[in-house]
C-alpha positions in Angstrom: 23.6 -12.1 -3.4 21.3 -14.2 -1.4 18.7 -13.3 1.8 17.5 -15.4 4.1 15.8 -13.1 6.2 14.4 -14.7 9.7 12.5 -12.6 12.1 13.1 -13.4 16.1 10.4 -15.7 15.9 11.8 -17.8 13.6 14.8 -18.3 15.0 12.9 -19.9 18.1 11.1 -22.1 16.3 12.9 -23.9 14.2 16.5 -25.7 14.5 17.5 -25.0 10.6 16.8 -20.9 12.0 20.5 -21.1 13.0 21.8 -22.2 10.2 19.8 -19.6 8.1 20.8 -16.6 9.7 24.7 -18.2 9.5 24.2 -17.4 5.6 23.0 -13.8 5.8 25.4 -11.6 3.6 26.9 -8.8 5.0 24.6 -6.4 4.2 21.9 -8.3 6.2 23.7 -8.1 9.5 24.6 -3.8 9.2 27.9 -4.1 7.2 27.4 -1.3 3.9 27.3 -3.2 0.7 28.2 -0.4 -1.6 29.3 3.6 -1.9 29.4 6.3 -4.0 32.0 9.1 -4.4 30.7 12.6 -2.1 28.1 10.5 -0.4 27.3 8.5 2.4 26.4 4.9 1.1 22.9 3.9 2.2 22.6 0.1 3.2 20.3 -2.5 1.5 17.9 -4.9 3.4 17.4 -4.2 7.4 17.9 -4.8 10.7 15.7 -5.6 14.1 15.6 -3.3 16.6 13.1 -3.7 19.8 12.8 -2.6 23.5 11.3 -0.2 25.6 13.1 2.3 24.3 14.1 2.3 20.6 16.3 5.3 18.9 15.7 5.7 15.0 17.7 8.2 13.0 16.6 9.4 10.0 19.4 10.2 7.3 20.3 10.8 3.6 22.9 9.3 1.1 23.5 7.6 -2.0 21.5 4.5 -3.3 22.6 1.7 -5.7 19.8 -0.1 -6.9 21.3 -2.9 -9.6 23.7 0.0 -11.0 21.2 3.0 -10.9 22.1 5.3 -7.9 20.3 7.7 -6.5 19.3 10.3 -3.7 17.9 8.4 -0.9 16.6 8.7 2.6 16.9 6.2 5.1 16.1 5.5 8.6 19.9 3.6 10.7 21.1 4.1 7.6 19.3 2.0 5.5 16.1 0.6 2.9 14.0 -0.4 3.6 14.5 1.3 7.6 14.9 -1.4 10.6 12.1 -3.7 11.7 10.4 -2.7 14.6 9.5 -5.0 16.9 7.0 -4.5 19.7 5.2 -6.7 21.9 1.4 -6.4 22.4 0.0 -4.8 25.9 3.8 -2.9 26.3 4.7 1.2 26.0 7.0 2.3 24.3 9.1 5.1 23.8 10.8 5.8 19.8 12.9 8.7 19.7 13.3 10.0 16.3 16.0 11.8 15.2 16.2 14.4 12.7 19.8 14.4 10.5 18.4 15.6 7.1 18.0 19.2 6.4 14.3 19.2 5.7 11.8 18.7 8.2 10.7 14.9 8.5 8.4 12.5 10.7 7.3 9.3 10.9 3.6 7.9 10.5 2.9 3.9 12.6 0.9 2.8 9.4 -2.6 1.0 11.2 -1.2 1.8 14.7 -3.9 2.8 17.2 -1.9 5.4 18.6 -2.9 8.8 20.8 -3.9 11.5 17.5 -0.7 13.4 18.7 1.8 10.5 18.2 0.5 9.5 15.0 3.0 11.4 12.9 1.1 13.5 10.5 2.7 17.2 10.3 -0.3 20.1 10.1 -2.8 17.7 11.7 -1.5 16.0 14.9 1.8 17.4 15.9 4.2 20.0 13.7 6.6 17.5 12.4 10.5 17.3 13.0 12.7 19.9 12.8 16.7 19.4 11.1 18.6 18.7 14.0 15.7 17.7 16.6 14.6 14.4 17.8 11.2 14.0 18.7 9.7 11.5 21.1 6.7 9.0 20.2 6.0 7.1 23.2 2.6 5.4 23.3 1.0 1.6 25.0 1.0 -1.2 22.6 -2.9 -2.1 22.2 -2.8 -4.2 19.2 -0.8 -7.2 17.4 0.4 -8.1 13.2 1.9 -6.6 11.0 2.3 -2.9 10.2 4.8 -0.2 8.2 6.1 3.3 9.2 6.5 5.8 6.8 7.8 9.0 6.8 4.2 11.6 5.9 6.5 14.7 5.3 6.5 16.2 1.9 7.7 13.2 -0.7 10.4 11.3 1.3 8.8 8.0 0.9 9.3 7.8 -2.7 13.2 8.3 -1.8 13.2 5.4 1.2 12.0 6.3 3.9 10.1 3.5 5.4 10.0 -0.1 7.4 8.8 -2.9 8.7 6.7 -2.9 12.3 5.5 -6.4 13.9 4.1 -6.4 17.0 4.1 -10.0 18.5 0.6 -11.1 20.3 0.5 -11.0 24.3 -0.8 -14.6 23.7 -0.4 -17.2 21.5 -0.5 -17.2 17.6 -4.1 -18.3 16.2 -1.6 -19.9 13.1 1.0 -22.3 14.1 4.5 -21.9 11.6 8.1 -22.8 11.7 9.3 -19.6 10.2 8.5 -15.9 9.8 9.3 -14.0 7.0 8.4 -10.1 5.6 8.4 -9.5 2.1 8.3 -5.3 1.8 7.8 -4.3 -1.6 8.5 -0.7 -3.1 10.0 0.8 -6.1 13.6 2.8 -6.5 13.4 5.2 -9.3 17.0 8.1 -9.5 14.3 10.3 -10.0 14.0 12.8 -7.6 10.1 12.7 -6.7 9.3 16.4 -7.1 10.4 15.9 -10.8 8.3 13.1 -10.7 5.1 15.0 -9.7 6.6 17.8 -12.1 6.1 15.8 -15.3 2.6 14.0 -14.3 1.8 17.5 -13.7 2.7 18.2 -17.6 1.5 15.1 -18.7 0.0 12.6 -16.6 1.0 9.9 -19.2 4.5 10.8 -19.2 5.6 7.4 -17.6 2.8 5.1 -19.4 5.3 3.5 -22.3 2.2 1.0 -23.0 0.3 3.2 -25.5 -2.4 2.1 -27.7 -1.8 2.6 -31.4 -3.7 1.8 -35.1 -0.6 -1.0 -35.1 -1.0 -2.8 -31.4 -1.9 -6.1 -30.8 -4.4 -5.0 -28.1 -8.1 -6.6 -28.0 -10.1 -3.4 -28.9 -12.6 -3.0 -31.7 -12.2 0.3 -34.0 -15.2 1.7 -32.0 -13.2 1.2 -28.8 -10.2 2.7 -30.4 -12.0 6.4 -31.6 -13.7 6.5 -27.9 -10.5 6.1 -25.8 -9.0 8.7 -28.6 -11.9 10.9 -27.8 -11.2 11.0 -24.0 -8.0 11.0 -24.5 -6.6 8.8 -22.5 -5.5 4.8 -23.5 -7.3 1.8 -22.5 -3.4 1.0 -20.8 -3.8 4.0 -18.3 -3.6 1.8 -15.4 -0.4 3.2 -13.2 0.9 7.0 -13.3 4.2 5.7 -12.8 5.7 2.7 -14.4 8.0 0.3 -14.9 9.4 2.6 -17.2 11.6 4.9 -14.0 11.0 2.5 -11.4 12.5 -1.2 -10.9 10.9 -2.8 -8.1 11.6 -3.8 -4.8 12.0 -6.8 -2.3 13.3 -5.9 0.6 15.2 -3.2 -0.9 16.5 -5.1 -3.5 16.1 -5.1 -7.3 14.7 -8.3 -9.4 17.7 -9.2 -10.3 20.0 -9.3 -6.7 19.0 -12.2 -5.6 16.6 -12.3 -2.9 16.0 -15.1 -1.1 14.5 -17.3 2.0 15.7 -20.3 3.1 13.6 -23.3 4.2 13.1 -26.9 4.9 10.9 -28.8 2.6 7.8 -29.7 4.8 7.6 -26.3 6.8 4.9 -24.1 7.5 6.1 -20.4 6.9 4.5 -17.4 7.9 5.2 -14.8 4.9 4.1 -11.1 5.8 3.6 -9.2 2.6 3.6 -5.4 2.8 3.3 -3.3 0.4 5.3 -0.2 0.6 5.4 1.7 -2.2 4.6 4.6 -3.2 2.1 4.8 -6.3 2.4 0.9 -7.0 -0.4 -2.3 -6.5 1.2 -5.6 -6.6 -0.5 -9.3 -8.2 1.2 -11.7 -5.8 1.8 -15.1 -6.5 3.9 -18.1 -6.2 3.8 -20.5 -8.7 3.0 -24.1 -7.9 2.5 -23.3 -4.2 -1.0 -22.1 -2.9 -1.3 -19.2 -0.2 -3.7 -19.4 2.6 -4.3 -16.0 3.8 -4.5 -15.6 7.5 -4.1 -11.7 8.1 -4.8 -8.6 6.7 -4.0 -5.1 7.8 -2.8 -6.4 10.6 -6.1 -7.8 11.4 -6.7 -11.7 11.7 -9.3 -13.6 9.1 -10.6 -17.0 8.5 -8.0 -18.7 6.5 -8.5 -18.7 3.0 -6.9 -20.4 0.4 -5.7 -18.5 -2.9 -3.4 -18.4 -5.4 -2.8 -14.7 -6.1 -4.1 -11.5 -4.7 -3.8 -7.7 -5.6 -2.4 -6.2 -2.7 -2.4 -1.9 -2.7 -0.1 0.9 -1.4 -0.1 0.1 2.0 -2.0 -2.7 2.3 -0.4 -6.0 4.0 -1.4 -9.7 3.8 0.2 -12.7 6.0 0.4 -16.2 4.5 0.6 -19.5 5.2 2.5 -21.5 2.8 4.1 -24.9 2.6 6.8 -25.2 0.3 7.7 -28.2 -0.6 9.9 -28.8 -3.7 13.7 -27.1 -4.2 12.4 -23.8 -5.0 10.0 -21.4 -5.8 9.7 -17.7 -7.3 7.9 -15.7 -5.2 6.7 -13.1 -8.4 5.0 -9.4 -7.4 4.2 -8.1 -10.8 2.9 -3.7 -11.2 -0.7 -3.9 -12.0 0.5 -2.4 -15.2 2.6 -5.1 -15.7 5.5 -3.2 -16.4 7.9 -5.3 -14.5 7.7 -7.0 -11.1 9.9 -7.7 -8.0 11.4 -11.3 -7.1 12.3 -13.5 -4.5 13.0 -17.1 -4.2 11.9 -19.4 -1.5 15.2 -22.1 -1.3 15.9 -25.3 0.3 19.3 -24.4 -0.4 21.5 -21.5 -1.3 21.3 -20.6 -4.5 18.4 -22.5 -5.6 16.3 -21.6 -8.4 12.5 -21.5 -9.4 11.7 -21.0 -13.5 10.9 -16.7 -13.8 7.5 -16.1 -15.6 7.1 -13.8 -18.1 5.4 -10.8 -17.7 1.8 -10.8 -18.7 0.2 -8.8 -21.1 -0.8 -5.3 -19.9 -4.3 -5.6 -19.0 -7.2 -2.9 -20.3 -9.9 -0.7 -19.0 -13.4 -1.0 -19.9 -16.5 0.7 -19.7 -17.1 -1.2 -16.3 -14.2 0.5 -15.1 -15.1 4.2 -16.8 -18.9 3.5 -14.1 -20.3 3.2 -17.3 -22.9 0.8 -19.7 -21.1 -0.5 -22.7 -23.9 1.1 -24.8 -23.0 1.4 -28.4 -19.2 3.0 -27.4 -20.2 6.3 -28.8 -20.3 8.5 -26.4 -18.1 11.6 -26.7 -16.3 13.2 -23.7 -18.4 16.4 -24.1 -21.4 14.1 -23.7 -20.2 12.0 -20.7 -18.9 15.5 -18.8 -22.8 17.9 -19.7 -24.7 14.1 -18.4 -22.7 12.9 -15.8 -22.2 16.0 -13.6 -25.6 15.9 -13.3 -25.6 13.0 -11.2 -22.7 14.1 -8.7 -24.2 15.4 -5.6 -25.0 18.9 -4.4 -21.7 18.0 -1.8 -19.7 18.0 -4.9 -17.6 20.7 -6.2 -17.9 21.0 -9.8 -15.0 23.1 -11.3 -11.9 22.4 -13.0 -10.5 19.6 -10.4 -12.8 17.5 -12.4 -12.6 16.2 -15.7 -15.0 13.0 -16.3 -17.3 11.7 -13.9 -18.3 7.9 -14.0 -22.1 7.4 -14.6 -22.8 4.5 -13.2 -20.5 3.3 -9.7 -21.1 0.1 -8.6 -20.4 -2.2 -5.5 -17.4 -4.1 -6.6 -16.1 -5.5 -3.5 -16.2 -9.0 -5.1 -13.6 -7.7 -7.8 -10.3 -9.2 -7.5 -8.5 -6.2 -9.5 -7.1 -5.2 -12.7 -5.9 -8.2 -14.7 -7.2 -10.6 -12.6 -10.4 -10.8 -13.3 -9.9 -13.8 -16.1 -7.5 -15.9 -14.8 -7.4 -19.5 -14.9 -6.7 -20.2 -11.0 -7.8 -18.9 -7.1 -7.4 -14.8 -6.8 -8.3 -13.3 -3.7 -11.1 -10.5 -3.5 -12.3 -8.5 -0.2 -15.9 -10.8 0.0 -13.6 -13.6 0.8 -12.3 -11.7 4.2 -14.3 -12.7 7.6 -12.5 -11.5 11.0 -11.6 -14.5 12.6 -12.3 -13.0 16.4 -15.9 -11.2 16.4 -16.5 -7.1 16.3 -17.2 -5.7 19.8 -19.3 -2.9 18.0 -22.3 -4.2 15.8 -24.5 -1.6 16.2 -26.4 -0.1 13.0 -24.8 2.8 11.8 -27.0 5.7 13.0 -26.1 7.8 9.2 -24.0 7.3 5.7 -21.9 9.8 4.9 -20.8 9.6 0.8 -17.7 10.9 -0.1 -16.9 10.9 -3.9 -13.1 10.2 -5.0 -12.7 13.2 -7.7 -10.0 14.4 -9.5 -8.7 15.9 -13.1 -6.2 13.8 -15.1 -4.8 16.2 -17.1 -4.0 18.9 -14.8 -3.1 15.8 -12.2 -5.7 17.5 -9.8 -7.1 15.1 -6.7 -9.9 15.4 -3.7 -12.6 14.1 -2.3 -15.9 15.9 -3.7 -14.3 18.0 -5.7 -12.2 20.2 -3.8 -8.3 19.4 -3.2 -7.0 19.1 0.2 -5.3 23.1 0.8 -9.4 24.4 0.5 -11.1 22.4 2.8 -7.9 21.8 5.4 -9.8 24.0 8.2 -13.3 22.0 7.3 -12.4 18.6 8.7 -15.0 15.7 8.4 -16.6 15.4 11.6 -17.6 12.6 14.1 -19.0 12.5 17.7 -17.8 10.5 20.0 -18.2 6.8 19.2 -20.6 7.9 17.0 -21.4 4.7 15.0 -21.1 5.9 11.0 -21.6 4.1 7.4 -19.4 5.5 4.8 -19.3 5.2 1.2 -17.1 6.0 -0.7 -17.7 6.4 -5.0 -14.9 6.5 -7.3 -16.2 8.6 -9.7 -12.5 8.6 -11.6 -10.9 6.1 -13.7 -7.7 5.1 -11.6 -8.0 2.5 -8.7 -7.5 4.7 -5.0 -6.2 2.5 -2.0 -8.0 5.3 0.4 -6.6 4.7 4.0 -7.8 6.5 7.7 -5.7 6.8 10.1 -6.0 6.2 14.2 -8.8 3.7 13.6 -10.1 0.3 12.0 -13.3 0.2 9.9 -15.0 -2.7 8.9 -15.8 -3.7 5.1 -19.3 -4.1 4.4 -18.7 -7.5 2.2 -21.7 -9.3 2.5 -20.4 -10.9 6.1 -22.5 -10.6 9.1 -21.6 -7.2 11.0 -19.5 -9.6 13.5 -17.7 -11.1 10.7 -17.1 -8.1 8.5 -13.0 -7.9 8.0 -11.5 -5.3 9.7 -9.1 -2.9 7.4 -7.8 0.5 7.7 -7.2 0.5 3.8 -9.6 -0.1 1.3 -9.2 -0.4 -2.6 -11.5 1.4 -4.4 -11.3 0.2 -8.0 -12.5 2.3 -10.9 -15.8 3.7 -11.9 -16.9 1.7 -8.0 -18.0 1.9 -4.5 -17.2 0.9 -1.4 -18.7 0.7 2.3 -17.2 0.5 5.4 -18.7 1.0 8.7 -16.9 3.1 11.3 -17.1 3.5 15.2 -15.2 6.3 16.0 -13.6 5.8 19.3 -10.3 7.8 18.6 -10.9 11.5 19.7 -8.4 14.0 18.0 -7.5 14.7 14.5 -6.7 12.3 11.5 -5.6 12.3 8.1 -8.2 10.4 5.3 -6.1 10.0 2.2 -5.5 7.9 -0.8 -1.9 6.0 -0.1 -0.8 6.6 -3.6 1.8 9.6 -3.2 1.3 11.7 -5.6 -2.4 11.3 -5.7 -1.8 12.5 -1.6 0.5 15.3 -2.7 -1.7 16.2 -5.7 -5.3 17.2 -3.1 -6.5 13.4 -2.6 -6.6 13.9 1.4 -9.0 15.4 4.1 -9.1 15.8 8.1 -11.4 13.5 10.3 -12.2 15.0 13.3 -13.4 12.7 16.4 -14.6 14.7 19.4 -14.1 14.2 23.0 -16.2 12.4 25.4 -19.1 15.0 26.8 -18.1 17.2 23.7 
């Protein structure tokens, strides 16, 4: 089964558009590629809808994923859910329609929206009721590429989320001949609650990559007895693995045959988003460089790379110009437990050579926050010492269970298993906004917020304390207050933390007017990282890590902005 998936804008643009669209399957245009006895078959791939006025339904069925099938929630009636397209400097109006028997919602991922059309139930409005349609209606003020995603209980995991593109009131800064989205997530027939069930039991329940006496993996005997000490394996990259989950493009599994149709010689626009829910993605294309012109939404400087790590819910546009018959377009787990394909084609059916998978790549004491030393510290050790540097802000009790000792700045760190790789990766000190900041002023405080949590009893927060204690304590902000926050991962798991209703700015080493703006930042393990924040959004927002379960599991707070005169 073949894609060639081109957005509106591409079929403007470009003559061979026509003849692209001509070979969508059947499943591309609405049709239903597959059912299941007793349910209502959910639809692969999706549609376009735009408009003033825009209705969205939001349903349940059965999903096929390469002969695994599976409870699934969908939005029209399929997954991923329709693109939304919206034009900049337009309202709009997106009734949402309630058809499961659970309450549901929608959250505009990076939308700079009113705090009450947001989408987050308990903190801006009270979510959708079975059998109600709720209305978002709010003006357009931005442009790129965005995501919607349902933020009611664990109905992402099971499909429920899209594509959102909001075309420029001007013109492009990039010039292209074709637009295409590449949405990456994962299908498990797991229902997610038993997911969080047995990381609850046993957060390693889904790592199959364990260390042994036997393995071929790099580490020293030293290594091995402290990693057995802690309890944990040097492989505890992902909570959830390759091992339930085969991975998505556009909805469809590695081996279903994605795939974009172009002619040699043309400059495609690819939007990469990354909607899964516990998964960060290595991107690459091998053989053709990627010139990244976007991300978050946000326009950079171009810059030219080979790979990038891109987290849960982070997106990336890219320039590329293929060239020869075909190319794999490879998104391999971070864990490198499988990946998710595509195939850029200058004809149907035209094939690229598949890499292997790499070889699972290892923490180290960088990533514990700590000095290699001698390797002999014991857990008992690291917790009496290292608690001792947490701040008086932070909880100390049982949501904690190690503490890193020594978080550093790693901005400039292009991600797990990436580090040594032979060719161009992509970190955040290579991101400069392309327009200027409007606000450059100097932060007038730093707030620091540590990123906590227990492994074994899968317990997360933010200083200690899981989200149901402090969800009547929000973090506060006056009125375009002008704030520098840091945020230290004092666990051993990468966090893509995310805030909604505003953009912050990453403090990268670029001028204040060139910092990249972002409303998700990776915070790999045992690190920091700054952003500064103005906060012009009055209302309430949720601050959370993007990983589900992590959310779920106590890793979210409240920001509060108040009022003008307040």
């Amino acid at each position: 089964m073949t894609l060639s998936r081109l957005t509106r804008r591409g079929f403007v643009r470009t003559a061979g558009a026509a003849a692209g669209f001509a070979a969508m399957p059947a499943w591309a245009q609405g049709h239903s590629m597959h059912s299941a006895r007793g349910a209502v078959p959910i639809r692969v791939g999706f549609d376009e809808v735009s408009g003033a006025v825009i209705d969205l339904a939001v349903g349940e069925g059965m999903r096929v994923v390469q002969g695994r099938k599976g409870h699934g929630v969908a939005v029209n009636g399929a997954v991923p859910g329709p693109l939304v397209r919206l034009k900049e400097g337009e309202t709009v109006r997106l009734n949402v329609t309630n058809n499961l028997a659970e309450d549901t919602s929608i959250h505009w991922h990076g939308l700079l929206v009113p705090f009450h059309m947001d989408g987050v139930p308990g903190i801006s409005f009270p979510g959708i009721k079975p059998g109600q349609t709720f209305a978002y209606e709010f003006p357009v003020r931005q442009s790129g590429t965005y995501w919607y995603h349902s933020h009611s209980g664990l109905q992402e995991q099971q499909g429920h989320y899209g594509p959102l593109i909001i075309d420029p009131a001007g013109a492009e800064p990039a010039e292209y001949d074709r637009d295409y989205i590449l949405l990456l997530s994962e299908f498990t027939p797991l229902h997610p609650h038993r997911i969080m069930d047995r990381l609850r039991k046993g957060e390693g329940f889904f790592n199959y990559q364990q260390t042994s006496w036997s393995d071929d993996y790099p580490l020293s005997a030293a290594d091995r007895r402290m990693w057995a000490e802690m309890r944990m394996p040097a492989t505890d990259i992902a909570d959830v693995t390759g091992s339930t989950y085969t991975y998505l493009a556009n909805g469809r599994g590695p081996k279903e045959g994605m795939e974009y149709l172009f002619n040699p010689g043309e400059r495609i626009r690819l939007r990469v988003i990354n909607g899964s829910a516990m998964t960060f993605f290595n991107v690459r294309i091998p053989g053709l460089p990627m010139k990244v012109i976007a991300a978050d939404g946000q326009n950079v400087a171009p810059v030219e790379v080979d790979e990038f790590q891109i987290g849960t819910a982070e997106t990336y546009d890219v320039i590329i110009e293929p060239r020869a018959e075909a190319y794999t377009i490879v998104a391999e787990s971070m864990d490198r437990s499988g990946m998710a394909l595509a195939t850029l084609a200058s004809r149907p059916g035209a094939r690229a050579p598949i890499p292997p998978l790499r070889k699972p790549p290892l923490l180290d004491m960088g990533d514990m926050g700590m000095d290699h030393g001698d390797g002999a510290h014991s857990m008992a050790g690291m917790k009496m010492r290292d608690t001792l540097l947490l701040p008086p802000d932070v909880k100390v009790g049982p949501g904690i269970d190690m503490v890193s000792m020594n978080p550093v700045d790693k901005l400039g760190d292009p991600g797990l298993g990436l580090r040594d790789v032979d060719h161009r990766v992509l970190n955040y000190r290579m991101l400069a906004a392309l327009e200027p900041n409007t606000d450059t002023r100097e932060p007038s405080r730093l707030l620091e917020l540590h990123l906590t949590g227990n492994m074994e009893r899968y317990m997360w927060s933010f200083d200690g304390e899981m989200y149901s204690a402090v969800s009547d304590t929000p973090i506060r902000f006056a009125n375009n207050e002008r704030v520098r926050v840091k945020l230290v991962n004092n666990t051993m798991m990468a966090h893509p933390i995310h805030l909604h209703g505003m953009f912050f700015t990453l403090v990268n080493g670029a001028s204040p007017a060139k910092q990249p703006r972002k409303s998700v930042v990776i915070v790999q393990p045992g690190a920091s990282a700054t952003f500064d924040l103005t906060a012009d959004a009055p209302g309430d927002w949720a601050f959370h890590c993007h990983l589900l379960y992590h959310m779920h599991g106590g890793m979210m707070q409240t920001v509060t902005v108040m009022g003008p005169g307040t």
